[in-house]
N, C-alpha and C positions, 0 to 999 in steps of 0.2 A: 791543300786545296780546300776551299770552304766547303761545308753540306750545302747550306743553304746560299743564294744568289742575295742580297743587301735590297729589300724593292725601290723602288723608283716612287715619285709622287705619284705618277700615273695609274703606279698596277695597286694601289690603296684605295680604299672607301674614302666618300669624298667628309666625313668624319675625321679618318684619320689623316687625309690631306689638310683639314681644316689646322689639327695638331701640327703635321709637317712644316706649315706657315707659320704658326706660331712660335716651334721650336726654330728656326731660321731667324725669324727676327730676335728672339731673346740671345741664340746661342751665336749664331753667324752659319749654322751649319744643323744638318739632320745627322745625330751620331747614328752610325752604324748598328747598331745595336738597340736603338728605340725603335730605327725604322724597321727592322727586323720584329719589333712586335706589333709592327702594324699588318702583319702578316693575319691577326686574329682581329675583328671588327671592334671589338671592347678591350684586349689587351692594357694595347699603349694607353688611352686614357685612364685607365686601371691603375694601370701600374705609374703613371706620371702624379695619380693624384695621392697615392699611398705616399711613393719617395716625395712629394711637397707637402704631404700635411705637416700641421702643426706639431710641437715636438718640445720637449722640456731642453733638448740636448739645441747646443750651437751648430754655427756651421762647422767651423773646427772642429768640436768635440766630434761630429759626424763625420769626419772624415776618417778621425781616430778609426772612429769603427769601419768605417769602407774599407780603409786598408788592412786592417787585420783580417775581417772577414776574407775579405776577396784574396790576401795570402794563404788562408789556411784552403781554402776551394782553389786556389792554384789557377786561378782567372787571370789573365793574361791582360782580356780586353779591361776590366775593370782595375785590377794593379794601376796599366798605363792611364785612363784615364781619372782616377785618383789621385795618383802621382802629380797629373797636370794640375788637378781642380785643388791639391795639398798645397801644390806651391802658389796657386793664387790667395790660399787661405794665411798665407806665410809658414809653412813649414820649410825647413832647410831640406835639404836631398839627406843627409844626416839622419836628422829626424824623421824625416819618412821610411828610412829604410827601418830604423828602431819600432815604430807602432806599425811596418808590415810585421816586422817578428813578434811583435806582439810588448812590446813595453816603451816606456821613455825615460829614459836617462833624465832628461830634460826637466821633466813636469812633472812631479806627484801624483797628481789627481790623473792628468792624463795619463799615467800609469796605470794606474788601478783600471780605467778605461777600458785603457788596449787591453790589457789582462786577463778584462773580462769579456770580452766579447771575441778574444781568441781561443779563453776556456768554452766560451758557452757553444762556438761552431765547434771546437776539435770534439765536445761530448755529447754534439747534437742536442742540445738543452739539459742534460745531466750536469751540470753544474757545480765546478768542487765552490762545498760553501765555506773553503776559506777564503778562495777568491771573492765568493760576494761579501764577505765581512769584512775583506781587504776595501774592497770597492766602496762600502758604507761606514769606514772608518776614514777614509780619503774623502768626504764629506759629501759623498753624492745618494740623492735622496728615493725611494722606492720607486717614485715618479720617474727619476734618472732611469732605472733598474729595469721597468718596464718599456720604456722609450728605447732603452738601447736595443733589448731581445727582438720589438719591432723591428729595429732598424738593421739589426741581424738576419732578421727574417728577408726584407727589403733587399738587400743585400745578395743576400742567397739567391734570390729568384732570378735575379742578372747575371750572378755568377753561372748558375744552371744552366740557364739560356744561354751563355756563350760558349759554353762547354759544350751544348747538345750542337750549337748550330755551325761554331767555328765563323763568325762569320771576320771579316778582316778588322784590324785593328786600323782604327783611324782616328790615334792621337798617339803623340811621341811613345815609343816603344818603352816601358818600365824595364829598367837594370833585372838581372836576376837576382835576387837576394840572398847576396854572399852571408858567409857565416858572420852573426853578431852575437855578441857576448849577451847572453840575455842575466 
C-alpha cells in the first residue's frame, strides 16, 4: 500500500497544474512520481528543470546512468520507467538488464559509463579511481565526469522519493534483475 495518495491536478498549486498541462501534452500522461512532487510548491519545477538541463551526456548515454543508479537504490518506480524510456532510446531488454548491473558487454565506452556511475552511487561519491581512469581512458572527457556525478545526483533524488513515498508504479513493471555475469 502506498504512504502517500498520487495528487490529482486539482489538489496542486495552479503552478504546478500549469507543469501538470504541460507534462500531458509532451508525455500523454502525469507520471506518478512528478505528480508526487507537486506535493511541495517549488519541487516539480526544480526538479524537472535540473533533470532537462543542458548536459555533455546524450540521451542514451543518460539512461546508461538512470539505470544503474536507480539499480543500485533498488527503485522500482525508476527501473520500470527507464526500462521503458531505454527501449525507446533503442536498448535491447539485453542491454538494459547489463547497464542495470552496472556494465555493457555491448559498448566500450558505455561500459566505462555504467561502471562509473554504479561505482560512484555503491560509494556515495568515494570513487574507486581506477574506475575514473577506466572511464577517461574509454575516451570520456572531465566535462563527461562531472555531467554524470550530476546526473547521479538527479537520479538519486527520484529514487529517494519513491522509496520514501512508495507511490504506484505507472509504467510497465521492470523484470527483477537476474544474476548477470558482470
Amino acid at each position: 500500500m502506498s504512504t502517500f495518495d498520487v495528487p490529482k491536478r486539482e489538489e496542486v498549486s495552479s503552478k504546478n497544474q500549469a507543469i501538470f498541462d504541460n507534462l500531458e501534452k509532451a508525455v500523454g500522461f502525469v507520471p506518478n512520481l512528478f505528480a508526487t512532487y507537486a506535493y511541495s510548491e517549488n519541487a516539480l519545477g526544480n526538479y524537472l528543470n535540473l533533470s532537462n538541463a543542458k548536459t555533455s551526456l546524450k540521451a542514451k548515454e543518460k539512461e546508461v546512468v538512470n539505470l544503474a543508479v536507480s539499480q543500485v537504490n533498488n527503485c522500482i518506480y525508476c527501473l520500470s520507467a527507464h526500462t521503458a524510456i531505454g527501449k525507446m532510446n533503442g536498448f535491447t531488454e539485453e542491454e538494459i538488464l547489463q547497464l542495470r548491473a552496472g556494465y555493457s558487454a555491448f559498448d566500450n565506452k558505455l561500459d566505462a559509463l555504467a561502471r562509473l556511475a554504479k561505482n560512484i552511487t555503491e560509494n556515495r561519491g568515494a570513487t574507486d579511481s581506477a574506475v575514473v581512469d577506466n572511464f577517461f581512458t574509454a575516451g570520456w572527457t572531465k566535462e563527461n565526469l562531472i555531467d554524470t556525478i550530476v546526473l547521479v545526483g538527479d537520479k538519486t533524488i527520484s529514487n529517494y522519493l519513491h522509496k520514501t513515498t512508495d507511490v504506484p508504479v505507472d509504467f510497465p513493471v521492470a523484470q527483477p534483475l537476474e544474476e548477470v555475469i558482470v
